[in-house]
Structure formats: structure tokens, C-alpha cells
C-alpha positions as a LaTeX table, in Angstrom:
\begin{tabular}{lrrr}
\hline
Residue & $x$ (\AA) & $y$ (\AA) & $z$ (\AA) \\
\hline
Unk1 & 3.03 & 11.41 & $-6.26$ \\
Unk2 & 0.09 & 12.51 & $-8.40$ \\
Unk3 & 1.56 & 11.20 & $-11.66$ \\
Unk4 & 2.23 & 8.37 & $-9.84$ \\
Unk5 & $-1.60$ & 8.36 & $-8.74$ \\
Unk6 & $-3.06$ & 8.55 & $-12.35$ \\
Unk7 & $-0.62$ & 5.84 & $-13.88$ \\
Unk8 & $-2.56$ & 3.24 & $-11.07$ \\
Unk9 & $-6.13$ & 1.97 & $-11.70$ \\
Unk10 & $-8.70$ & 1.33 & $-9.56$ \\
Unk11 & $-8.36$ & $-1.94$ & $-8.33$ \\
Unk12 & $-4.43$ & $-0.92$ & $-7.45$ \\
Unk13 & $-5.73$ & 2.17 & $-6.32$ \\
Unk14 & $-8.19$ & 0.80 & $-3.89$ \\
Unk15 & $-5.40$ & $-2.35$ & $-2.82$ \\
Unk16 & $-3.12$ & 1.10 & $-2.27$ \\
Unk17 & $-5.58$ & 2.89 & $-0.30$ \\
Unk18 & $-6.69$ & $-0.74$ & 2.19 \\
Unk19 & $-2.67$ & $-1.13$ & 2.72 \\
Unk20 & $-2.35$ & 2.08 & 3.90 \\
Unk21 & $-5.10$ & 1.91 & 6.21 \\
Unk22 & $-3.80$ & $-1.33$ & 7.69 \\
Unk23 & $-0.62$ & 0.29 & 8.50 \\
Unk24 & $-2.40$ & 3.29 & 10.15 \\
Unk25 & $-4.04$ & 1.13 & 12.53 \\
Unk26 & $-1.62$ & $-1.67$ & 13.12 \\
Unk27 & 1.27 & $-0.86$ & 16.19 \\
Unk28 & 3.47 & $-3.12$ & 14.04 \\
Unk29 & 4.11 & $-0.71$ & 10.77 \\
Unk30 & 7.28 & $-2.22$ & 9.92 \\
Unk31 & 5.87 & $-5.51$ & 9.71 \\
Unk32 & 3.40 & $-4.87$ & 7.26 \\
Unk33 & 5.97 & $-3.09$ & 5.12 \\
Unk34 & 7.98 & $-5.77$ & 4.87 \\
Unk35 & 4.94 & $-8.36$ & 3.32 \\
Unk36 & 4.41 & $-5.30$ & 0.77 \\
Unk37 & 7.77 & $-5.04$ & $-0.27$ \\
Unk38 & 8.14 & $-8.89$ & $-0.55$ \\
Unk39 & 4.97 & $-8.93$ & $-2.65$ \\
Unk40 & 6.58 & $-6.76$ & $-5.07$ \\
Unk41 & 9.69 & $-8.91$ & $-5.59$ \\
\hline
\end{tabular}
């Protein structure tokens, strides 16, 4: 995960770190996976 880490720079770092934070405080965790994982196709 740390290789992974310093491969990413800030700005995907920081986009990384606001997902995550949205999916801590949303009930609906699944949901926001989903979006992510369609953004990526």
C-alpha cells in the first residue's frame, strides 16, 4: 500500500483521502464504491 502511496501525487492523493472520508461517513458505502469504480472505467 505504501508503494502504492508514493507512485500517487498530491492532487490524487488528496481526491484519495476526500473519497475515503465520504465513505466513512455515508450509511450507503456500497454506493459510493460503485461511482468510484465507474469513474475508473
Amino acid at each position: 500500500m505504501l508503494q502504492a502511496l508514493s507512485k500517487m501525487d498530491k492532487a490524487e492523493l488528496e481526491a484519495g483521502i476526500s473519497k475515503a472520508n465520504e465513505f466513512l461517513k455515508s450509511k450507503n458505502g456500497q454506493n459510493i464504491l460503485n461511482q468510484n469504480n465507474q469513474s475508473k472505467e
